[in-house]
Each structure stands twice: as C-alpha cells, then as structure tokens.
C-alpha positions in Angstrom: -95.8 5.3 13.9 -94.9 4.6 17.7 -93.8 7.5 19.0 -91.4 7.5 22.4 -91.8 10.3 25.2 -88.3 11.4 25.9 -87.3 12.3 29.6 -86.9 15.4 30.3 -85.7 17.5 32.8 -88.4 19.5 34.1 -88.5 22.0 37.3 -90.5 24.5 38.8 -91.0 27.8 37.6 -87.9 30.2 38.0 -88.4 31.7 41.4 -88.9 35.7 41.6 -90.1 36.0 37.8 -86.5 36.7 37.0 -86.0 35.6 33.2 -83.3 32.8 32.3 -80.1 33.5 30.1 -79.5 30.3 28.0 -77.1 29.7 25.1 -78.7 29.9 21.7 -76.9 28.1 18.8 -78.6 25.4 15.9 -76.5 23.0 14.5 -74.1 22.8 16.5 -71.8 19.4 17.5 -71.9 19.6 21.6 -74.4 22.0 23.6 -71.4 23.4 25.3 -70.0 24.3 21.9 -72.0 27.0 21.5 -71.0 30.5 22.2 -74.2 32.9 22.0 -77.0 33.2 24.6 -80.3 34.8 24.5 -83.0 36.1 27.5 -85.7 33.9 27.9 -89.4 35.8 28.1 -90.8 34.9 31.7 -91.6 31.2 32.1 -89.8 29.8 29.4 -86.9 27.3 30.2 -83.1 26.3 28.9 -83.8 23.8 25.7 -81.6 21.4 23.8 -82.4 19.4 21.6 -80.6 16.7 19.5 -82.0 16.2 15.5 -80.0 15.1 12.8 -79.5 17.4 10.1 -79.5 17.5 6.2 -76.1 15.4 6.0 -77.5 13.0 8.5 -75.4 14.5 11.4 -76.3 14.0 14.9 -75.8 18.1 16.0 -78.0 20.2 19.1 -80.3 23.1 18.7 -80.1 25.2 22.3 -82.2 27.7 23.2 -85.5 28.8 24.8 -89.1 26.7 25.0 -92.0 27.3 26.9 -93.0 24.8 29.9 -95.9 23.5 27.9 -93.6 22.7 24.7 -90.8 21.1 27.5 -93.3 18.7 28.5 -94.6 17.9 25.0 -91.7 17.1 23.2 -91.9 13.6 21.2 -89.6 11.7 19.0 -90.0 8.8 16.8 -86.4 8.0 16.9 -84.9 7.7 20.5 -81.5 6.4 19.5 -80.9 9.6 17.4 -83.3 12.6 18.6 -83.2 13.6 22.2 -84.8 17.0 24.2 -83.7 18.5 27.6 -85.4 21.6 29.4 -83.6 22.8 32.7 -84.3 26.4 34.8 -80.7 27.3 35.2 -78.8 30.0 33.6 -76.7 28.3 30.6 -77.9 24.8 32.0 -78.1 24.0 28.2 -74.8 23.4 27.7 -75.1 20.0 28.3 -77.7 17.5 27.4 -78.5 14.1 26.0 -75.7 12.6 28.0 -73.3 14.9 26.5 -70.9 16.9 28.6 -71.6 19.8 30.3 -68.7 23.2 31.4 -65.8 21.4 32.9 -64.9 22.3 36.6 -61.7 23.6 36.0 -62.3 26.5 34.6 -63.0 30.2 34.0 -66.4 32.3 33.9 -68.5 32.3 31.0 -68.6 36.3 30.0 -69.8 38.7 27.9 -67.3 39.3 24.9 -68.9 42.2 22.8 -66.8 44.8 22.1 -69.3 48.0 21.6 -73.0 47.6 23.0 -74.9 49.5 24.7 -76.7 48.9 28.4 -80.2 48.3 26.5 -79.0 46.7 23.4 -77.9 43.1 25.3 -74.4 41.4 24.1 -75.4 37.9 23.0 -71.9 37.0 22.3 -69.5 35.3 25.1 -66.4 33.7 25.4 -65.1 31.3 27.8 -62.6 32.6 30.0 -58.9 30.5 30.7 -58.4 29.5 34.9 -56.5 32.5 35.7 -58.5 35.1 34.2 -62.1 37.4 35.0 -65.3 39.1 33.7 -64.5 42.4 32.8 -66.8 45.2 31.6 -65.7 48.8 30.7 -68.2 51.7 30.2 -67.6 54.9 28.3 -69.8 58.0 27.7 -69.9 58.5 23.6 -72.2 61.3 22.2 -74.0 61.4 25.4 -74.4 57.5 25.0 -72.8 54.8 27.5 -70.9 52.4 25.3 -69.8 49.2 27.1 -67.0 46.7 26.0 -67.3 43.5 27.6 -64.4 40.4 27.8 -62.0 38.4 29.6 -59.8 39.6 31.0 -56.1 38.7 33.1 -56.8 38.6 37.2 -54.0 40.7 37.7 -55.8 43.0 35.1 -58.4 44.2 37.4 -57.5 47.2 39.3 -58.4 51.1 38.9 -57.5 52.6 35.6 -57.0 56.0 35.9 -54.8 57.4 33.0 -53.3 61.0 32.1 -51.2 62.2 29.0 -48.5 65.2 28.5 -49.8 68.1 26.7 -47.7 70.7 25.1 -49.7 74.1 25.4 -48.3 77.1 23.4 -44.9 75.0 22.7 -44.0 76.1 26.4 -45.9 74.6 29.2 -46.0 70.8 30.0 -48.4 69.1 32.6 -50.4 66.2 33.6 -53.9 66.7 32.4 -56.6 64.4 33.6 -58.7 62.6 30.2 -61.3 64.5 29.2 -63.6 61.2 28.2 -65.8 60.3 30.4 -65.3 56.9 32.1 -68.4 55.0 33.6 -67.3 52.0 34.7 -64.3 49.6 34.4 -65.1 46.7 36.6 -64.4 42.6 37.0 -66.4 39.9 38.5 -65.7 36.4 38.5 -69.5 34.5 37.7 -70.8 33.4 34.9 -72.5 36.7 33.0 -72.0 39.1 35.7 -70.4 41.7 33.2 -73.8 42.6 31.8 -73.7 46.0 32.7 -71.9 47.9 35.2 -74.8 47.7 37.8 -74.4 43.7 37.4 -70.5 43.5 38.0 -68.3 44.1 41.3 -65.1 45.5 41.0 -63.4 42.9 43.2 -62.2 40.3 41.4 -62.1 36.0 42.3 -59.8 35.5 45.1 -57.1 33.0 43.5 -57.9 30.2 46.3 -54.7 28.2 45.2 -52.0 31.3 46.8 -52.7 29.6 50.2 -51.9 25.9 48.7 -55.1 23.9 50.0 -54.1 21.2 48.5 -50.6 20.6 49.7 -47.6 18.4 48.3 -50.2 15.7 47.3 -52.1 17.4 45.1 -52.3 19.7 42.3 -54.6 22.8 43.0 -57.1 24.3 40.3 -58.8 27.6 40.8 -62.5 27.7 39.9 -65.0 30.4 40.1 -66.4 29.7 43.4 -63.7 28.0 44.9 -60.9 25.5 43.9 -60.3 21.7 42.6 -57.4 19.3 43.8 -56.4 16.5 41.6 -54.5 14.4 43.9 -51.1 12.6 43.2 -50.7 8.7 42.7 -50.6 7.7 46.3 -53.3 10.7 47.7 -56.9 10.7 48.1 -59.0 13.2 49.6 -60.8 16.7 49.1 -57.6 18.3 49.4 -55.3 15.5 48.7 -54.4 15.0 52.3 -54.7 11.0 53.1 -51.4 9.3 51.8 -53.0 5.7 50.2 -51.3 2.8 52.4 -49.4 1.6 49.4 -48.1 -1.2 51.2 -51.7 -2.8 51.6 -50.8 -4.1 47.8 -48.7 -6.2 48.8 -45.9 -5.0 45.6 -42.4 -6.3 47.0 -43.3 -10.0 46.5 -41.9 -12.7 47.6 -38.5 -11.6 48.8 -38.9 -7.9 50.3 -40.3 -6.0 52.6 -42.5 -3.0 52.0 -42.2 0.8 53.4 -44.8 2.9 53.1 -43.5 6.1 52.6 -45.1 9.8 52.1 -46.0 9.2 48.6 -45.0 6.2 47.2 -43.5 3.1 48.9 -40.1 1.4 49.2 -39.0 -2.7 49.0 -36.0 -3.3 51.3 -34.5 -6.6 49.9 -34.0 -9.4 51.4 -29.1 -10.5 50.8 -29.4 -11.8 47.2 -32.1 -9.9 45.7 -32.8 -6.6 44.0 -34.6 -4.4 41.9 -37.6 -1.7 42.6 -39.9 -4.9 43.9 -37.2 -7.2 45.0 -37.7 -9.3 41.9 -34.2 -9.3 40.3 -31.8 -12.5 42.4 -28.5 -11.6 42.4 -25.4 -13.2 40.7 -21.7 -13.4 41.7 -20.4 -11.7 38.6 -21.0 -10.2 35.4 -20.5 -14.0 34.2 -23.3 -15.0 35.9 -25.4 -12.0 34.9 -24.5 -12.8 31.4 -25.8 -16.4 31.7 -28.8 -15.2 32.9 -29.7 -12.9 30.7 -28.0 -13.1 27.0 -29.7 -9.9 26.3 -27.8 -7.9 29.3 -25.8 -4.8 27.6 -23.0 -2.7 29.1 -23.5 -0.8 32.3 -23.6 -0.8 36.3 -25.2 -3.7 38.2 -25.4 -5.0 41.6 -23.6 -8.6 42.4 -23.7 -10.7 45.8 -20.2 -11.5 46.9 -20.7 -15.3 47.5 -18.8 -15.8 50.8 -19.1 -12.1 53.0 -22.8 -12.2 51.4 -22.0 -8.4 50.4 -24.2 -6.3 47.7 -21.4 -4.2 45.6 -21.7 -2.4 42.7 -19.6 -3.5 39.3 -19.4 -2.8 35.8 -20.2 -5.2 32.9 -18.8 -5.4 29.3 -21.5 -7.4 27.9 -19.8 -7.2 24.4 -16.0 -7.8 24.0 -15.6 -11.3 22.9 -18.9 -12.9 24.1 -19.5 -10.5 27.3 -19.6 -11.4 30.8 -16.4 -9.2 32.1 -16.2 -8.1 35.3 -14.4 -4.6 34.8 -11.9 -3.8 37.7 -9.6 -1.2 36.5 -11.1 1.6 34.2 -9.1 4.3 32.9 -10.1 6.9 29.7 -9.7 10.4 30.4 -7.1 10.9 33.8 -10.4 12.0 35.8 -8.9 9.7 38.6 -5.6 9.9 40.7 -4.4 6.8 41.0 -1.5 7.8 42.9 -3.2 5.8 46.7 -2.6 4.7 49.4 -2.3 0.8 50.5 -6.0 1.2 52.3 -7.4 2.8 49.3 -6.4 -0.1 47.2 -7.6 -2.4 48.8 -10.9 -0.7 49.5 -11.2 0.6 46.5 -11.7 4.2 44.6 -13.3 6.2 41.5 -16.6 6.5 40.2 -18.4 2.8 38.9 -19.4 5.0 35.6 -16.3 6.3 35.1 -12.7 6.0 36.2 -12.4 3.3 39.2 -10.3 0.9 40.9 -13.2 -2.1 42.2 -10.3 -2.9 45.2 -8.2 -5.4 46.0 -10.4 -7.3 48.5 -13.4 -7.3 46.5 -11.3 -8.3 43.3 -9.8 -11.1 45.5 -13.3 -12.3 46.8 -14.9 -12.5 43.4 -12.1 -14.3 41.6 -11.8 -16.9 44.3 -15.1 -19.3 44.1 -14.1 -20.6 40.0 -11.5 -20.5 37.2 -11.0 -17.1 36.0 -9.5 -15.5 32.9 -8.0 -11.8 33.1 -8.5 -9.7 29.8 -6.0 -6.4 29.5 -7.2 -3.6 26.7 -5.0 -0.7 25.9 -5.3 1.8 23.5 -2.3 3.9 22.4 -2.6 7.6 21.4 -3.0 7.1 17.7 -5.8 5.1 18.1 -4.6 1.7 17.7 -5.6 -1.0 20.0 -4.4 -4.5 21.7 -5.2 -7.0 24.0 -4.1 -10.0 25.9 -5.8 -12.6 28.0 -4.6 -14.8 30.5 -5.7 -17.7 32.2 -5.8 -19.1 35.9 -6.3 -15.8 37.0 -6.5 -15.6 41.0 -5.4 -12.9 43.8 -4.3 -14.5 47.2 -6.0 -12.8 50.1 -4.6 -9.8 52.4 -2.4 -8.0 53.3 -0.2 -9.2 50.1 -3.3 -9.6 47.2 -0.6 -11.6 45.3 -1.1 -12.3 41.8 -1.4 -15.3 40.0 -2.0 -16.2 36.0 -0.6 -18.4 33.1 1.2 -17.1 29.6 -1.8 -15.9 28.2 -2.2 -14.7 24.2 -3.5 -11.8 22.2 -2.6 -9.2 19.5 0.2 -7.8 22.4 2.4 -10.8 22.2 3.0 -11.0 26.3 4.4 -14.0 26.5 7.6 -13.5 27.3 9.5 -11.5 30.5 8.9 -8.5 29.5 5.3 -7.7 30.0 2.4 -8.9 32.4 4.4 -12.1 33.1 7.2 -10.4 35.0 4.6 -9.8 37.5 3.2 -12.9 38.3 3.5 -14.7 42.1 4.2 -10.7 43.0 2.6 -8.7 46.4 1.0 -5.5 45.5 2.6 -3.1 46.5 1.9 0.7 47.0 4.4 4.1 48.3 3.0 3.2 51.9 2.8 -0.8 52.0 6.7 -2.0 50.1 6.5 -5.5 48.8 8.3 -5.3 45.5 12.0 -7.2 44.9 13.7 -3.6 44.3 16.1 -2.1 46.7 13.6 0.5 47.2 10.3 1.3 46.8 8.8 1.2 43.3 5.5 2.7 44.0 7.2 5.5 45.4 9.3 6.2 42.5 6.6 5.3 40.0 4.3 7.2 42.1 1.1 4.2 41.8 0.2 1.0 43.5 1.1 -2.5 41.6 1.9 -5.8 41.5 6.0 -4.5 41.2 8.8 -6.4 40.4 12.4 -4.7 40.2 10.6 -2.6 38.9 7.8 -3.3 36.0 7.2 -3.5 32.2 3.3 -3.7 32.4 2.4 -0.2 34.7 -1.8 0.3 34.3 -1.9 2.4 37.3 0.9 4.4 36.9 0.1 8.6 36.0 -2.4 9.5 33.2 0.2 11.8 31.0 -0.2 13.3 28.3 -1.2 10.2 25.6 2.1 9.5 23.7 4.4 11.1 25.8 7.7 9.3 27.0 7.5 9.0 31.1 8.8 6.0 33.2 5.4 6.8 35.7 3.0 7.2 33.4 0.0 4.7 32.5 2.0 1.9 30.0 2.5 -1.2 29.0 6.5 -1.9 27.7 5.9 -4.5 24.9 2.6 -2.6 23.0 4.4 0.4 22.8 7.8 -1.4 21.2 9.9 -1.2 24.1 9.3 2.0 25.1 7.2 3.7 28.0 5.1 5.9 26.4 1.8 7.3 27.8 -1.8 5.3 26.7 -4.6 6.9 26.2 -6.9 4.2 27.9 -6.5 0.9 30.0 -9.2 -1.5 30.9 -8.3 -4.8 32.9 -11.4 -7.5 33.6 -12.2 -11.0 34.0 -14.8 -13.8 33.7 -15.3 -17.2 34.5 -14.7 -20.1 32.0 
C-alpha cells in the first residue's frame, strides 16, 4: 500500500511553556462545529483530523497531538482523510480546507453554568456581534462557584443588588445581600472568562458608534475591532472610494453618463429614454402600442414630434385594441376642473389620476396623422357607453377649435344633441369667452369647453354627487335620456388609424 504524507501545518513550540486550549469534539461535520475545548499538556499542538466514519461519512476528530505524532501522520487515502496541527488557541476550528470562525462575529466563551476555579469549564458557546464574555463568581460553602456565558454588551456593568426586609412586622430597610460576591466581570476575547483573574471588567468598545464606515458601507463590530462590507459602488477599508461607475460605459449609445455618489445617472439624448437611454421614444400611445403589443396600461413618456418636447401621458393599452392616448380623466372628483384659460391650455391634475393633458399638447399630438376620439362614461348605477368619432383634430391657439365627424357607439350621438353640437367650436373657459351664447357659458357652467349656446355633452363640468340632477355638473345629455344628471366617471382619448 502507497501511503501519501499529508501537509501539515507545523510551528514552533508555543512560546513561554504556556499550554494551548483547543476544541475537542470526534465526529463531528465541520471543525468549527464543535463546541467543547480541552488544555493541551505542554508541547502538544491544536489537531484535526478528517476520517470517515462507520456510515462512510466524511466527519473531523479535533483535539490535542504531540509534535512528534503532528509530523507523523499518514493516510492511504488523500481524497478522503486529511490531518492539520496549528499552535494557536482554537486554531482547530478549521482544517482540510474547511472554514474556519467567520470575522463577523462574537467571542468564543466559556458557557458552564456551575464550576469551580480548579475544575475547568470545557463547554462554550459562541457569542452573537453585539454581545461579551461574562463570568460571575460566588462564595458557596466556603467554595467559589463560577457561572460563565454570553452575555448582552449593555449587560456589563456593576451589579450590586439589595432587597426590603420586614423585621418584627414594623421596620423596613435596605439591607445589603448577605452572599458573598467574588467577581462579576466581561471581557470581549476568545476564552478570557476562565476565571475572574483571566477577565477585565471593561467590556469591547462597540467600534461601529463612531460610524467608520460611513454612508458607503455597512459597519460590523468584531472583537478586536470592526468589518465594513461596502455598498455596490464603494471599495475601500472603510468603504470610502466611490467606484467611477461611469468607466463602464452603461448609457450606450444615446446618453451620457453621471457619476454620482453611489450609483450613476444617463441623461438622454431628445427621443430617448429609460434608466440607460435604451428605450426611443414614440409620438403617442399608438405608436407605443406598435412597438410593443405587449405594452399594458400606465404612464409613459412620448416625444412631441414638432417642439421635440418629452411629456408624460397615459395609455389604455386595452379598450378596443389599445393604443389611446388618455386626455381627460375623471373617477373620483379629486380634481377641480373649474380653470382658468392658461391652465387649459397648459394643462392640470395628476398623470395617475385625475388630469387634463392641455390644450396645446392635445393639439400638437393630434396634428401629424388621422385621429379618432373615443368618449367613455359611466352613469351612477354602473352602466356604461361609449362613442367614437373620426377626423378628430384641434386647430392651434388661442381658440383650440374642435373638429370631428358623426361618429358611432352604444350612446347614439349622432344627432344635435350630443358631442356634435360642439364641433367647429373655440374652447372656451369663465376668463377666455368664445361660445355663441349671449353670455358666458363657462361662467355659468362653472368649467372650460368647447360651448355652444350652451352644451348637451359637458365632461368638464363639476363632479357632483353621481346621479344627481345639476345643469354644471360632469354629463353627457343623450346617455342620461335627456336629462343632466351627474356621471360617475368620464374618460375622453384618441389614437391614430
């Protein structure tokens, strides 16, 4: 049988004659596993060694070997048996390539919970980041009993305690404890609460309070001192250069990269968008649609294709096919609609919400194609209609006139009486009077719109209370069978076809 010398890690004898602690476990899975130690006699050094057991496990037997058996060790199986020595306290809990105590971490510590200062704890535990070594020592039949753990930083202070005595039924005070304390102190090393000649009774500064690692990094206490795990975008002992993120060249082919303090920015070049400037921009929700068949309902940007503007617009990417362009939501009365001329034009309201797009953005995006304008109202009892019409434009400023064709839907408006009335009509609001009336319909109706003498069709008028009966309020004359009663909501939109 060939038999293969296995490395080994092999030192000098331990300086001073002072004996090595080193864990002590068979069978188990990892060195660092293992959770009892044991003192070396003087010259013997940290083992582990890697067999496979009766189930044909790979598992580590840690304790102490002499020098002469660390540097005679032999295998005839190097793939499965392995042997370490090292001269460290505890330096066994790694081994064989497996790992060792992680950095970020607590003391290992005694954890025995009655022993005495000549009968040695072999148990110990492994203490969380924020906690210490503790030992506590109490005289007990002229003995010193010691209880050994981790314990909470914040733990470690002074404990002097007292109780209330009743004597005779009559007299109370604070009497001092009668039990004799020896010792109730912390350290912060590995195995320093041995016994209460071992320990200090000033516990690990927390070197994270002062914040060494600053906003790029995350700090970690550790016994001697601290860790930082830097942020995406930091490198450094304490997280303090900020990477050049621009150096990867991430905005392509149409933006501009800004490094910033963490992370980076693309400023776009007109037409494009998106986090790396990879998205080109379309007109309209049309030509979003086209572009993507998948696109759902929501917010996007669009280019306006003569002022070369980026604006904001909402899509329905479901009724009928998709590809609206929403400008006139209303659901809930969250908006006053009651504006001026300016604020018409300009447009108000939230995009994800109530809005008004404005007149001269609505008049620049229905001018480069053919357009059709979709109207959906819903009454207060729930039920719904619709009407579309075609050769939908609106002239320029400062009379946005509008222009469409009989249209069709489940409203019927094909007469005089509803969105037709309307049509070749200024817009017209309580400060800018273009209407055919004697006097001034927006005023009285207290909205802006495209007013006759006065209207039939009235989207912008006040959100009342749904199904109420109000000549101002949000309506539309031929849904509602003649009448003006309140809707609950109002949606008006186009597309090109």
């Amino acid at each position: 049988m060939v038999l293969i010398y296995i490395g080994l890690l092999l030192v000098v004898a331990v300086s001073g004659g002072e004996c090595l602690t080193c864990l002590q476990c068979d069978g188990v899975l990892q060195p660092r596993f293992c959770r009892r130690v044991v003192d070396c006699y003087d010259g013997e050094l940290c083992s582990a060694m890697r067999v496979v057991n009766e189930f044909g496990e790979q598992v580590y037997n840690l304790g102490c070997h002499t020098r002469k058996v660390c540097g005679n060790i032999t295998t005839s199986s190097s793939t499965k048996q392995c042997a370490n020595c090292c001269e460290t306290n505890l330096c066994n809990s790694e081994a064989c390539g497996e790992p060792g105590y992680p950095l970020n971490r607590g003391p290992v510590c005694f954890n025995c919970p009655s022993h005495t200062s000549t009968g040695l704890c072999h148990d110990i535990d492994f203490c969380f980041e924020d906690e210490t070594c503790n030992i506590v020592g109490r005289q007990l039949f002229s003995s010193e009993v010691l209880t050994s753990k981790c314990v909470s930083k914040h733990a470690c202070r002074d404990q002097t305690g007292s109780h209330i005595s009743i004597i005779g039924k009559r007299e109370v005070s604070n009497v001092k404890r009668t039990r004799q304390q020896t010792c109730d102190l912390c350290c912060h090393d590995d195995l320093c609460n041995r016994n209460c000649l071992t320990a200090s009774n000033i516990p690990d500064k927390d070197e994270c309070t002062s914040n060494p690692c600053g906003f790029g990094g995350t700090c970690y206490d550790t016994m001697n001192g601290y860790n930082c795990i830097c942020a995406p975008g930091f490198s450094g002992i304490n997280c303090e250069t900020d990477i050049d993120d621009c150096l990867i060249g991430l905005c392509g082919t149409y933006g501009t990269c800004i490094d910033g303090i963490s992370n980076y920015t693309c400023a776009c070049e007109t037409g494009y968008t998106g986090n790396n400037c990879e998205i080109k921009l379309q007109a309209d929700c049309s030509g979003i649609k086209h572009h993507n068949v998948n696109a759902t309902d929501g917010v996007y940007s669009v280019l306006t294709w003569k002022t070369n503007r980026t604006i904001q617009v909402y899509c329905d990417m479901r009724t009928v096919g998709g590809g609206w362009t929403v400008f006139q939501n209303r659901f809930d009365g969250s908006v006053n609609f009651t504006r001026s001329f300016s604020e018409y034009v300009n447009g108000f309201g939230d995009i994800h919400t109530e809005f008004w797009l404005g007149l001269e953005n609505l008049h620049e995006l229905v001018s480069q194609g053919n357009y059709e304008l979709r109207i959906d109202v819903t009454a207060a009892n729930g039920s719904k209609g619709y009407e579309t019409f075609p050769n939908f434009t609106i002239s320029a400023g400062s009379n946005y006139t509008l222009h469409i064709l009989p249209g069709h839907g489940s409203i019927g408006d094909n007469g005089t009486q509803g969105m037709l009335l309307h049509n070749g009509m200024p817009f017209s609001t309580f400060d800018h009077d273009r209407d055919h009336y004697n006097g001034n319909c927006a005023q009285v109706y207290k909205s802006g719109w495209w007013y006759n003498k006065c209207m039939f069709v009235h989207l912008n008028g006040v959100y009342d209370l749904p199904g109420t009966t109000d000549t101002s309020a949000m309506s539309y004359y031929m849904f509602t069978n003649g009448e003006y009663i309140s809707l609950k909501t109002s949606r008006m939109m186009f597309r090109e076809v």
